[in-house]
PyMOL Python script that loads the backbone (N, CA, C, O; Angstrom):
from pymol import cmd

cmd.read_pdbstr("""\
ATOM      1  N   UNK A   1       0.650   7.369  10.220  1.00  0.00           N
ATOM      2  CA  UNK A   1       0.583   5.921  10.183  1.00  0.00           C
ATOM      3  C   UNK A   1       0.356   5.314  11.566  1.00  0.00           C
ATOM      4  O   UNK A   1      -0.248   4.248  11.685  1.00  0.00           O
ATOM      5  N   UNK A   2       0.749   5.862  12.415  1.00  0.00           N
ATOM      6  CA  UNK A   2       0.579   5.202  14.581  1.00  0.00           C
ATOM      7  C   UNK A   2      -1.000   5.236  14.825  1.00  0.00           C
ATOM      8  O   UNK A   2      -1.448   4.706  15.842  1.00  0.00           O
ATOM      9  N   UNK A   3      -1.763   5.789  13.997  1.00  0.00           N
ATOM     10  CA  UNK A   3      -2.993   6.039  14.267  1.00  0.00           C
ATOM     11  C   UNK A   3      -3.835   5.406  13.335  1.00  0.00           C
ATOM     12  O   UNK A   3      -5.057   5.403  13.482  1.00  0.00           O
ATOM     13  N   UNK A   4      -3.200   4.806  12.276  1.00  0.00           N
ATOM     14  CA  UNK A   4      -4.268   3.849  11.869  1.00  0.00           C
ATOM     15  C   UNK A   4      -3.630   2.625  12.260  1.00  0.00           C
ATOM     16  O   UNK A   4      -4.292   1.587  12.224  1.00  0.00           O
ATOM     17  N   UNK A   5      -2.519   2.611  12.602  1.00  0.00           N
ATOM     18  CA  UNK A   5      -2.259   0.875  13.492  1.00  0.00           C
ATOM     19  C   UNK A   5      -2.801   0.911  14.830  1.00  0.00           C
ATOM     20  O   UNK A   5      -2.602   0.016  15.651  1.00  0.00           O
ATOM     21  N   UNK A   6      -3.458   1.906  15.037  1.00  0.00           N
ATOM     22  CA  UNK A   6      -3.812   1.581  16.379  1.00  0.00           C
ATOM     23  C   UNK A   6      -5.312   1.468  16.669  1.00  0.00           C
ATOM     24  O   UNK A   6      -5.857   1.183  17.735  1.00  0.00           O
ATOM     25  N   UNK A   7      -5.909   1.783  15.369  1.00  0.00           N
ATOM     26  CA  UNK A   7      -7.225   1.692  14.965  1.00  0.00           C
ATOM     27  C   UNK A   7      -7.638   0.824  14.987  1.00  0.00           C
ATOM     28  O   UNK A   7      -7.436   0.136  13.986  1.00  0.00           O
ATOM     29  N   UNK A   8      -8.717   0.066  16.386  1.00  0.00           N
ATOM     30  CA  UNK A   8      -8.711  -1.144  16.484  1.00  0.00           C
ATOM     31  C   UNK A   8      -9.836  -1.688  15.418  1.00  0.00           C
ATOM     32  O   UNK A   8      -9.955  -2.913  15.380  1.00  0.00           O
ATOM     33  N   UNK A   9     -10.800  -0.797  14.421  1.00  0.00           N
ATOM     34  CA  UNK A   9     -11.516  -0.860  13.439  1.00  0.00           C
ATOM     35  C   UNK A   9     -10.870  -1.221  12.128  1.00  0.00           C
ATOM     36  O   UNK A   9     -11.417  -1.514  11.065  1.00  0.00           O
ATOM     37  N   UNK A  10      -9.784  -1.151  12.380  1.00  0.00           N
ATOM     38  CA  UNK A  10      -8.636  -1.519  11.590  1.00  0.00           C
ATOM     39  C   UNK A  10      -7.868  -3.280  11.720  1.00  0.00           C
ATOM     40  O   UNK A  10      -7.800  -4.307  11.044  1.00  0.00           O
ATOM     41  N   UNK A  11      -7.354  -2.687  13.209  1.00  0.00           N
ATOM     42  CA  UNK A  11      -6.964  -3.646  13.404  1.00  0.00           C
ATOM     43  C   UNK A  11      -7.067  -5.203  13.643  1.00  0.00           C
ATOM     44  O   UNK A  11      -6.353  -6.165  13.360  1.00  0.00           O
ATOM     45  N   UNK A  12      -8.353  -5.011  14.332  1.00  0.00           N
ATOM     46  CA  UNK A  12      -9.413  -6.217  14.336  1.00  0.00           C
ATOM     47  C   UNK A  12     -10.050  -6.875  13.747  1.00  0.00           C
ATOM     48  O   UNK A  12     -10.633  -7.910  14.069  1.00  0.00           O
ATOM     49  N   UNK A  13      -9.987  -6.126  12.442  1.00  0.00           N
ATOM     50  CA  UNK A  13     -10.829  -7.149  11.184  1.00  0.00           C
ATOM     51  C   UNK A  13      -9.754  -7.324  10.006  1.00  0.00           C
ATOM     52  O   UNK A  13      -8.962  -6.449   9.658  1.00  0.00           O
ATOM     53  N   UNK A  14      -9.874  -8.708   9.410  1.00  0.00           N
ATOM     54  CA  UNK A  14      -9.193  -9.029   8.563  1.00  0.00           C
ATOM     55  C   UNK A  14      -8.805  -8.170   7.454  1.00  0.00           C
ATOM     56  O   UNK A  14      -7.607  -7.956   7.267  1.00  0.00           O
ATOM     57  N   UNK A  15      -9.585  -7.715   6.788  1.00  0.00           N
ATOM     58  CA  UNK A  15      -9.369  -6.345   5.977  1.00  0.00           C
ATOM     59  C   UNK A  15      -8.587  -5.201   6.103  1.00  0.00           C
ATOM     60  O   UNK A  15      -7.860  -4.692   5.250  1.00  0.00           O
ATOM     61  N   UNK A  16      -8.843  -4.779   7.454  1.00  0.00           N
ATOM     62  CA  UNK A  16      -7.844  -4.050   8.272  1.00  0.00           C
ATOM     63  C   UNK A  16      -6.883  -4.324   8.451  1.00  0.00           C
ATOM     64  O   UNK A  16      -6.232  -3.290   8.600  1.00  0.00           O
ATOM     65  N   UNK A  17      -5.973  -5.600   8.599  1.00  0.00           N
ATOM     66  CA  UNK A  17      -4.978  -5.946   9.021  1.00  0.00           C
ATOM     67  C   UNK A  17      -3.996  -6.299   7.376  1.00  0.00           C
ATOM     68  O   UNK A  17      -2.811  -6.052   7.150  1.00  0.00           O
ATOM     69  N   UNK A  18      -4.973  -6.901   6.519  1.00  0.00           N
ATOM     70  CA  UNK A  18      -4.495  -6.875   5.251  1.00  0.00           C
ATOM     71  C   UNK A  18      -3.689  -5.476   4.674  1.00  0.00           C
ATOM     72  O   UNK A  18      -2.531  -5.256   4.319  1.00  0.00           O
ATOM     73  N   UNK A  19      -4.800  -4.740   4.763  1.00  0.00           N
ATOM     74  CA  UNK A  19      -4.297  -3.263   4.606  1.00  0.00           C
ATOM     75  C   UNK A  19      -3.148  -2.746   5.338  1.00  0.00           C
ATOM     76  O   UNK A  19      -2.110  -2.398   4.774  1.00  0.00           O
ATOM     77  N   UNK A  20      -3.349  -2.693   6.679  1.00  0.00           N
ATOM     78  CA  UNK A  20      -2.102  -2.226   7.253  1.00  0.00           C
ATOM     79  C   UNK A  20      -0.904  -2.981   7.074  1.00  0.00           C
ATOM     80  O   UNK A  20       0.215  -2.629   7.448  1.00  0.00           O
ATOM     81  N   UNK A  21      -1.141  -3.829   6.597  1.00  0.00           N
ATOM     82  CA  UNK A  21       0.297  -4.696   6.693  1.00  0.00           C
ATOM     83  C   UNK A  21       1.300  -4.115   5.353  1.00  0.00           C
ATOM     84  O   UNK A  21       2.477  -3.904   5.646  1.00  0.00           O
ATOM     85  N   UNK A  22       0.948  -3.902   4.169  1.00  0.00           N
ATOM     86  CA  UNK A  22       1.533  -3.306   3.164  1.00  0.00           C
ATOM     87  C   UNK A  22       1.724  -1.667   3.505  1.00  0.00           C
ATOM     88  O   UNK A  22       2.711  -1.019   3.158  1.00  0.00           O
ATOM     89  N   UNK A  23       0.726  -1.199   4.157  1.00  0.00           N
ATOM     90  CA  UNK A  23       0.928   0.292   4.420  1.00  0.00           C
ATOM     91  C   UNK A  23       2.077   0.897   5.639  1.00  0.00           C
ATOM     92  O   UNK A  23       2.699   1.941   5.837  1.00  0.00           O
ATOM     93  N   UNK A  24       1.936  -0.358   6.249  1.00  0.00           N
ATOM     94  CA  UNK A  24       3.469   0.133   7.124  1.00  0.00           C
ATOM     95  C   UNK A  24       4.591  -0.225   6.729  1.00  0.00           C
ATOM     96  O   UNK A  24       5.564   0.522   6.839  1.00  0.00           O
ATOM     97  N   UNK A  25       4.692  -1.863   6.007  1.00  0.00           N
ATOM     98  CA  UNK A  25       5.840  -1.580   4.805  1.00  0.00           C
ATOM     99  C   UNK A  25       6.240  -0.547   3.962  1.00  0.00           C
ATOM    100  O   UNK A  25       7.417  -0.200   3.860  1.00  0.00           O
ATOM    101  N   UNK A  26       5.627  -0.210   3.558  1.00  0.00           N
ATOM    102  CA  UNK A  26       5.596   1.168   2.284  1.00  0.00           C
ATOM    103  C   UNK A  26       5.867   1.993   2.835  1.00  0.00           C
ATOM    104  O   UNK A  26       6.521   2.711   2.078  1.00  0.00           O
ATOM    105  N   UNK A  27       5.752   2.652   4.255  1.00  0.00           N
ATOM    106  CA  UNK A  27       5.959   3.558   4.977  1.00  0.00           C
ATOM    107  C   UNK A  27       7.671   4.044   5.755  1.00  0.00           C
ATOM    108  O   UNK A  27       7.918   4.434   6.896  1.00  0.00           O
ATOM    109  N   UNK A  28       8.672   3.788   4.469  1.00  0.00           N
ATOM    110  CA  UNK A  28       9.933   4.045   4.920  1.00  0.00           C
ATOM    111  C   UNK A  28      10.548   5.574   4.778  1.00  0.00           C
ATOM    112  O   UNK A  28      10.160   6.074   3.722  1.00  0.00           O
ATOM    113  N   UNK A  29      11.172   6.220   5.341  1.00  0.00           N
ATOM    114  CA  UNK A  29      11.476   7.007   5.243  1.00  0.00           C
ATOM    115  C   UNK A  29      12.388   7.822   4.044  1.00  0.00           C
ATOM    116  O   UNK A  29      12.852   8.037   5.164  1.00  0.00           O
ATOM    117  N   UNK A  30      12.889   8.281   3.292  1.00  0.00           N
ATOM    118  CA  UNK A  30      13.911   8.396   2.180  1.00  0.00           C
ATOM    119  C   UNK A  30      15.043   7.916   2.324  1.00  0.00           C
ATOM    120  O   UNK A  30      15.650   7.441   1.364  1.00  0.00           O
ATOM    121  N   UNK A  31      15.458   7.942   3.339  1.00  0.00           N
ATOM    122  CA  UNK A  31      16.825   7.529   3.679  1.00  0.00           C
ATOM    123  C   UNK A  31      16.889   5.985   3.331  1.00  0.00           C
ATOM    124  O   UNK A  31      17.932   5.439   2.969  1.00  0.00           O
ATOM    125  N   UNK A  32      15.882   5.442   3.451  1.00  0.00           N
ATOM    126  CA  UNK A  32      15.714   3.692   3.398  1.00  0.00           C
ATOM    127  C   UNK A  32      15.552   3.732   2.708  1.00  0.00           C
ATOM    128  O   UNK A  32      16.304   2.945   2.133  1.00  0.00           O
ATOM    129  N   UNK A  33      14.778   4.313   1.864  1.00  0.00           N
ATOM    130  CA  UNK A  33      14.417   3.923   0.229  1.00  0.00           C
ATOM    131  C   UNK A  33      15.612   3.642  -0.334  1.00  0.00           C
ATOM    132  O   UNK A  33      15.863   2.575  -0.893  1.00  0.00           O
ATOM    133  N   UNK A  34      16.658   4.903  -0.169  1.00  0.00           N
ATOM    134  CA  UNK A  34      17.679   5.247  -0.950  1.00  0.00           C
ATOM    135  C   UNK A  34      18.884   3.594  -0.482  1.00  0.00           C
ATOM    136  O   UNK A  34      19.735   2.997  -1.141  1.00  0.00           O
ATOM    137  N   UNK A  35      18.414   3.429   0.741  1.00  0.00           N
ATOM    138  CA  UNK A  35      19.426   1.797   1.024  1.00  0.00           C
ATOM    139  C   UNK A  35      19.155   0.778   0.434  1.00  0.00           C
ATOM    140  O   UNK A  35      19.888  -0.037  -0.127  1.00  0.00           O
ATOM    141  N   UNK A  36      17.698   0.831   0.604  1.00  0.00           N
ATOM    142  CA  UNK A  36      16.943  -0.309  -0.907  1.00  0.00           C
ATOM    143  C   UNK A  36      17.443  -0.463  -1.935  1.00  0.00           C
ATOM    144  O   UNK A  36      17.792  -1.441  -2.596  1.00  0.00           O
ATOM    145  N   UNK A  37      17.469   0.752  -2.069  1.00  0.00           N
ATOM    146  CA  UNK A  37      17.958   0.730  -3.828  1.00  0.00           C
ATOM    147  C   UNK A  37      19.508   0.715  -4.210  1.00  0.00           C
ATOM    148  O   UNK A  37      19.863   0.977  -5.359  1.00  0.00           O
ATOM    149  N   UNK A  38      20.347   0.421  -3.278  1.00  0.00           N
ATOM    150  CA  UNK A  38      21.272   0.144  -3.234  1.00  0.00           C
ATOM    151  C   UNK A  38      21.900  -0.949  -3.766  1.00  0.00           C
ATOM    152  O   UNK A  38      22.885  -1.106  -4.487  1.00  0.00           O
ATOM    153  N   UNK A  39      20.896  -1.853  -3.108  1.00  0.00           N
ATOM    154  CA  UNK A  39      20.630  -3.244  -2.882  1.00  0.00           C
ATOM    155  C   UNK A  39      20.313  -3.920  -3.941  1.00  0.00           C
ATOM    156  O   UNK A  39      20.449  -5.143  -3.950  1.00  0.00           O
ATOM    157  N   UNK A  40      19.639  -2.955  -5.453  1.00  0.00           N
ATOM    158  CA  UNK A  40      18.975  -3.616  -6.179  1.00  0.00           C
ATOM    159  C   UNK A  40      20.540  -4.203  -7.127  1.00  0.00           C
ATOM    160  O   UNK A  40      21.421  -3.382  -7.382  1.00  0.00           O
ATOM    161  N   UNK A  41      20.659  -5.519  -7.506  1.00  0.00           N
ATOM    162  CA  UNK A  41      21.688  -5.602  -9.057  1.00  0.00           C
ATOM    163  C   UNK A  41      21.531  -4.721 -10.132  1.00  0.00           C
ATOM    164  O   UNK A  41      20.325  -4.686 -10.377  1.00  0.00           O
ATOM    165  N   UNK A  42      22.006  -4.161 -10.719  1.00  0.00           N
ATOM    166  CA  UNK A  42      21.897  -3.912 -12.088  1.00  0.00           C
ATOM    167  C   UNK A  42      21.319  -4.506 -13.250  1.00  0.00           C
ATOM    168  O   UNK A  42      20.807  -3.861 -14.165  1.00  0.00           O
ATOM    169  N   UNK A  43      21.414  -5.804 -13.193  1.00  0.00           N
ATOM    170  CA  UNK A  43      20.901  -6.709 -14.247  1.00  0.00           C
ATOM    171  C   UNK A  43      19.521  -6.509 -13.685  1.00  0.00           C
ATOM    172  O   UNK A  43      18.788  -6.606 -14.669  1.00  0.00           O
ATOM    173  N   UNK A  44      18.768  -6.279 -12.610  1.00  0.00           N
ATOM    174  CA  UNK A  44      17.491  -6.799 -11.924  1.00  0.00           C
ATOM    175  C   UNK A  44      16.631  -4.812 -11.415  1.00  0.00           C
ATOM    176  O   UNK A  44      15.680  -4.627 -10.656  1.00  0.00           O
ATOM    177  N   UNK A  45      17.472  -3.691 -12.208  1.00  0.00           N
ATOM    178  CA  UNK A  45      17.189  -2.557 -12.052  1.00  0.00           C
ATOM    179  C   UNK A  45      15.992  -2.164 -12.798  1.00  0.00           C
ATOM    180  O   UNK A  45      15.185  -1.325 -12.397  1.00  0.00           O
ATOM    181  N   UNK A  46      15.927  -2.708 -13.731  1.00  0.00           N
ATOM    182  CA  UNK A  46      14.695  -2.485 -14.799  1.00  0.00           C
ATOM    183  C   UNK A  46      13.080  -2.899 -14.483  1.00  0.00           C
ATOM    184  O   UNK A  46      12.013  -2.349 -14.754  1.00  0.00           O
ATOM    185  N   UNK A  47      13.538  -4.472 -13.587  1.00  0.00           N
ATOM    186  CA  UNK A  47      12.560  -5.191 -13.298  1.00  0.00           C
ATOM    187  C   UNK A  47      11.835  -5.121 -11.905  1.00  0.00           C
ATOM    188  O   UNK A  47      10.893  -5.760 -11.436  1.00  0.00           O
ATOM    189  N   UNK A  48      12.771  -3.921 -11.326  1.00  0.00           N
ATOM    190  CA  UNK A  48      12.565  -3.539  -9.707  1.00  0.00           C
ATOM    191  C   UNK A  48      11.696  -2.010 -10.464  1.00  0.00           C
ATOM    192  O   UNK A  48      10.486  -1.833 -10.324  1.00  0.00           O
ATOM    193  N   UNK A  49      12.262  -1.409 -10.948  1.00  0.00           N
ATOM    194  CA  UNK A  49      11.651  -0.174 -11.518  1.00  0.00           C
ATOM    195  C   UNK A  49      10.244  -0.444 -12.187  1.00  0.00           C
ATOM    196  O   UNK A  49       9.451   0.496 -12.136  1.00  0.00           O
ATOM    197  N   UNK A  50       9.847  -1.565 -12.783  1.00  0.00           N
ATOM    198  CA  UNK A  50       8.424  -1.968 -13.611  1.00  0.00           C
ATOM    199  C   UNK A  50       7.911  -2.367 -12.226  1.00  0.00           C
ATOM    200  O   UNK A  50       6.842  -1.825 -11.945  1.00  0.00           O
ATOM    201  N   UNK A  51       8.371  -3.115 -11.371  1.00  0.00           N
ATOM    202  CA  UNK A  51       7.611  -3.855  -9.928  1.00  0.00           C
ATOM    203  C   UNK A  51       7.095  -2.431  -9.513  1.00  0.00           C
ATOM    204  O   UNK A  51       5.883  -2.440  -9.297  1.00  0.00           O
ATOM    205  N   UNK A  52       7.618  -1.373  -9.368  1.00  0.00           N
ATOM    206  CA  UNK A  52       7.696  -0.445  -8.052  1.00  0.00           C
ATOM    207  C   UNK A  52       6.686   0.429  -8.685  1.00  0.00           C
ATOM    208  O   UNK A  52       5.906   1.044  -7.958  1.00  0.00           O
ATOM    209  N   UNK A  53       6.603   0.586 -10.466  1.00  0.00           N
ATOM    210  CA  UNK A  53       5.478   1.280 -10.836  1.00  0.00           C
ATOM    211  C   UNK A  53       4.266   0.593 -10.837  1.00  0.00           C
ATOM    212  O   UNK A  53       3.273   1.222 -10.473  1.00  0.00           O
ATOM    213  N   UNK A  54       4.134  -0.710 -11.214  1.00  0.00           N
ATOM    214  CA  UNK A  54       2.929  -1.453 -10.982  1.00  0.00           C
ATOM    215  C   UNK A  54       2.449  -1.568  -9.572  1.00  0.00           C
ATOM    216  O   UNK A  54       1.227  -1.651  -9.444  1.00  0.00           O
ATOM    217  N   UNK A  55       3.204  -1.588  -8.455  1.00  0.00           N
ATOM    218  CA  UNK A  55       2.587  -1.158  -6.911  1.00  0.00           C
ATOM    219  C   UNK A  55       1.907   0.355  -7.234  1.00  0.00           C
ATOM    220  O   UNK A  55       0.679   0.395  -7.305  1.00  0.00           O
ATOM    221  N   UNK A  56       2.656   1.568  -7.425  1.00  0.00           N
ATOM    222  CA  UNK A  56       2.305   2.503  -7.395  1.00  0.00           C
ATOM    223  C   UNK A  56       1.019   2.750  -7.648  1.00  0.00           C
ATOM    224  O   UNK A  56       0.203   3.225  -6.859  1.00  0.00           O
ATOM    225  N   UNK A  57       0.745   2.244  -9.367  1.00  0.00           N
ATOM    226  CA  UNK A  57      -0.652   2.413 -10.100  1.00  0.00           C
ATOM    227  C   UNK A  57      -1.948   1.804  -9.604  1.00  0.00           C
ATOM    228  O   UNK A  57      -3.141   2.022  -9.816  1.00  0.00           O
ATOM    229  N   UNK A  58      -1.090   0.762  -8.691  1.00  0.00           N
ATOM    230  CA  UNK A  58      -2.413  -0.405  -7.875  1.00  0.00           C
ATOM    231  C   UNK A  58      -2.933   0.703  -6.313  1.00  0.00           C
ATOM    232  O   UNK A  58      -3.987   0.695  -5.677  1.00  0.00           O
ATOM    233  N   UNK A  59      -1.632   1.574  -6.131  1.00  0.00           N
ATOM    234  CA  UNK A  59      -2.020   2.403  -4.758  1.00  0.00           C
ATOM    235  C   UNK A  59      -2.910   3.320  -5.439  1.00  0.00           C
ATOM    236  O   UNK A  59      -3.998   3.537  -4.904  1.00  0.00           O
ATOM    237  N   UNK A  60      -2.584   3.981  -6.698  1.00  0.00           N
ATOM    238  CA  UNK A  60      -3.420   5.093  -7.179  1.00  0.00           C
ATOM    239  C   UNK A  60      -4.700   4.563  -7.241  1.00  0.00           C
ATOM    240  O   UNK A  60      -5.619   5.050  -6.582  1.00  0.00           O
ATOM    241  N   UNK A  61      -4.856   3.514  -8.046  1.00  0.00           N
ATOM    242  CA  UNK A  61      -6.257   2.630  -8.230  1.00  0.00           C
ATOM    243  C   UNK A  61      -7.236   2.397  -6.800  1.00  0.00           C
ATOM    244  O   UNK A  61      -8.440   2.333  -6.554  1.00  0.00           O
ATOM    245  N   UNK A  62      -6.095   2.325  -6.120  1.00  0.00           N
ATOM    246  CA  UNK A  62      -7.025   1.761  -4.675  1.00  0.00           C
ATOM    247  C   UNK A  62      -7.809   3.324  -4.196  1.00  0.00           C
ATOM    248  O   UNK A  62      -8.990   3.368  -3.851  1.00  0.00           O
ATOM    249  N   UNK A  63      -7.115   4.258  -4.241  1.00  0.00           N
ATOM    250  CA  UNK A  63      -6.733   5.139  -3.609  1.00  0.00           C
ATOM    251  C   UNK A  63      -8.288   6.123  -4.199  1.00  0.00           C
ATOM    252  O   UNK A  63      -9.145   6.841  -3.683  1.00  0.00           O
ATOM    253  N   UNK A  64      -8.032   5.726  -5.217  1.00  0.00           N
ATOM    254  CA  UNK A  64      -9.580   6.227  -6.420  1.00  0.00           C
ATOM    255  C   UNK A  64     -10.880   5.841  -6.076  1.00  0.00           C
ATOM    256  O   UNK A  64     -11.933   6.304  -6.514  1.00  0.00           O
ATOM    257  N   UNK A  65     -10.682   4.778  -5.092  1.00  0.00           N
ATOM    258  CA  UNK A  65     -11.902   3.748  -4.840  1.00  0.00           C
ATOM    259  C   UNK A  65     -12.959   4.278  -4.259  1.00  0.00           C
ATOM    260  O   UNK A  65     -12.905   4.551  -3.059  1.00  0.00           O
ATOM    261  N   UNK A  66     -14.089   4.513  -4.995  1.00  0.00           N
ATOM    262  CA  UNK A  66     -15.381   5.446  -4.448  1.00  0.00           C
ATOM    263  C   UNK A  66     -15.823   4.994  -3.067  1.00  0.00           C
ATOM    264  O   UNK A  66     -16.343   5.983  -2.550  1.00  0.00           O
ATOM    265  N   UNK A  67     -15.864   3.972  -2.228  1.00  0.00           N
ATOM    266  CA  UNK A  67     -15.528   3.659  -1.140  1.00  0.00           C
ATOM    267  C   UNK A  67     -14.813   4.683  -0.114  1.00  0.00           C
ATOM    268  O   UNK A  67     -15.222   5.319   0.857  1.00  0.00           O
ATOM    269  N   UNK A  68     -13.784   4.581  -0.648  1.00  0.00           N
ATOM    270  CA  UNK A  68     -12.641   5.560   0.186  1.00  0.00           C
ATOM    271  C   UNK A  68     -12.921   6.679   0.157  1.00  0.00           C
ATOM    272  O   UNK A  68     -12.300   7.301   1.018  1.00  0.00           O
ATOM    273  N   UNK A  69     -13.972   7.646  -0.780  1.00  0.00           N
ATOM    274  CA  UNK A  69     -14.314   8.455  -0.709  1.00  0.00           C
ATOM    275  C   UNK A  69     -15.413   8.751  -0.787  1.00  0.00           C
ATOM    276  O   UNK A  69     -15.941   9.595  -1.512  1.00  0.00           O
ATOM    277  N   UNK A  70     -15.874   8.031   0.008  1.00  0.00           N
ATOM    278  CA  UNK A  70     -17.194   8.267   0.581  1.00  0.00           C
ATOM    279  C   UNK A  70     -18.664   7.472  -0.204  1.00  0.00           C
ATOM    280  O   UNK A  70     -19.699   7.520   0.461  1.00  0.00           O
ATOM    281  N   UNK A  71     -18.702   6.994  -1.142  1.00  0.00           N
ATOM    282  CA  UNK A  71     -18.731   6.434  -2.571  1.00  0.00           C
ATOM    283  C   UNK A  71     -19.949   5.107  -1.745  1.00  0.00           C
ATOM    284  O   UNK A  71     -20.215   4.659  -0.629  1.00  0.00           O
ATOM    285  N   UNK A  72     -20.468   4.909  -3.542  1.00  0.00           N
ATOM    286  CA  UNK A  72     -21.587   3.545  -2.566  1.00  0.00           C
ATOM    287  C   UNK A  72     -20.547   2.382  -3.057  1.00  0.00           C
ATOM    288  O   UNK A  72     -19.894   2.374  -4.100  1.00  0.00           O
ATOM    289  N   UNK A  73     -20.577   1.333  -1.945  1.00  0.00           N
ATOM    290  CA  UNK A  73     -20.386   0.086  -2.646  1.00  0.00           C
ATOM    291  C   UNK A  73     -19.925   0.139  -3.611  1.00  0.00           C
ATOM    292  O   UNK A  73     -19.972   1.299  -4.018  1.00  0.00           O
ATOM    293  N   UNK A  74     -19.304  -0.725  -4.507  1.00  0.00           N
ATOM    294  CA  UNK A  74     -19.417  -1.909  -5.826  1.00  0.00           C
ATOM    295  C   UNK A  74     -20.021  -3.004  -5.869  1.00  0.00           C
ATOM    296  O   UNK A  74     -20.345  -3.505  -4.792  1.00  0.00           O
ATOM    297  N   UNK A  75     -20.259  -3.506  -6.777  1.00  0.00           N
ATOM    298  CA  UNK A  75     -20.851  -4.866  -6.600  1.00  0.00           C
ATOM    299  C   UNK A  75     -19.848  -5.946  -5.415  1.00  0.00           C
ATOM    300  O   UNK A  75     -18.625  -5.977  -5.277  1.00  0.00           O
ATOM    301  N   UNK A  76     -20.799  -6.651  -4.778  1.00  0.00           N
ATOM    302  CA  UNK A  76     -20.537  -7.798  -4.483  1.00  0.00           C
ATOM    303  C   UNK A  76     -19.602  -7.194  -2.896  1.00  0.00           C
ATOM    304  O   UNK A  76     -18.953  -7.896  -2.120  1.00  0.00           O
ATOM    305  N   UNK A  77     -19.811  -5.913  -2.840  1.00  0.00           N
ATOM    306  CA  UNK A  77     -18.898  -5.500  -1.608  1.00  0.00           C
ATOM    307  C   UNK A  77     -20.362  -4.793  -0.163  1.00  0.00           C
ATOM    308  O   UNK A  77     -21.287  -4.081  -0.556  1.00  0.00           O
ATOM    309  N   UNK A  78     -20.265  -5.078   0.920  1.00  0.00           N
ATOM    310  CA  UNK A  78     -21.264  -4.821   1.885  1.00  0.00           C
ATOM    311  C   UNK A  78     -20.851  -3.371   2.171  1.00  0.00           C
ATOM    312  O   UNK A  78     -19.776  -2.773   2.127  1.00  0.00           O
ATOM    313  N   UNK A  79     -22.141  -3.023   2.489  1.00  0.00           N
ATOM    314  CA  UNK A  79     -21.979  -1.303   2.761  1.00  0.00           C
ATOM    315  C   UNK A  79     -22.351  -0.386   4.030  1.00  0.00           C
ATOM    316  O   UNK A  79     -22.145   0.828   3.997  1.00  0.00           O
TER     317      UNK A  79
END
""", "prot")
cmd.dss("prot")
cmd.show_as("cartoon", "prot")
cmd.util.cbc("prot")
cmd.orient("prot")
């Protein structure tokens, strides 16, 4: 993760900075996770557990993105 925040191809363009900003959030160690979840109520455990899989499926989705792997474009995106 120190090496794509320091990626000024990253860092310098809006896109880049969008991105990194959730990816160094997300980037906690287990130990924090496990304090997070400490944190969650009980009444509000179900609705933290549906939040945390719908991030997940949106990282998998992104993560799929023919772009990212090397991939042409999609519509409406510059290449």
């Amino acid at each position: 993760m120190p090496n794509l925040c320091r990626d000024p191809s990253l860092r310098l363009t809006e896109p880049g900075r969008t991105l990194l900003h959730p990816l160094t959030a997300q980037s906690l160690d287990s130990g924090t996770w496990r304090w997070l979840a400490t944190g969650v109520p009980v009444h509000r455990r179900a609705d933290v557990v549906r939040a945390a899989r719908r991030c997940a499926e949106q990282w998998l989705q992104f993560a799929g993105e023919p772009e990212l792997r090397g991939g042409t474009p999609g519509p409406g995106r510059a290449g």
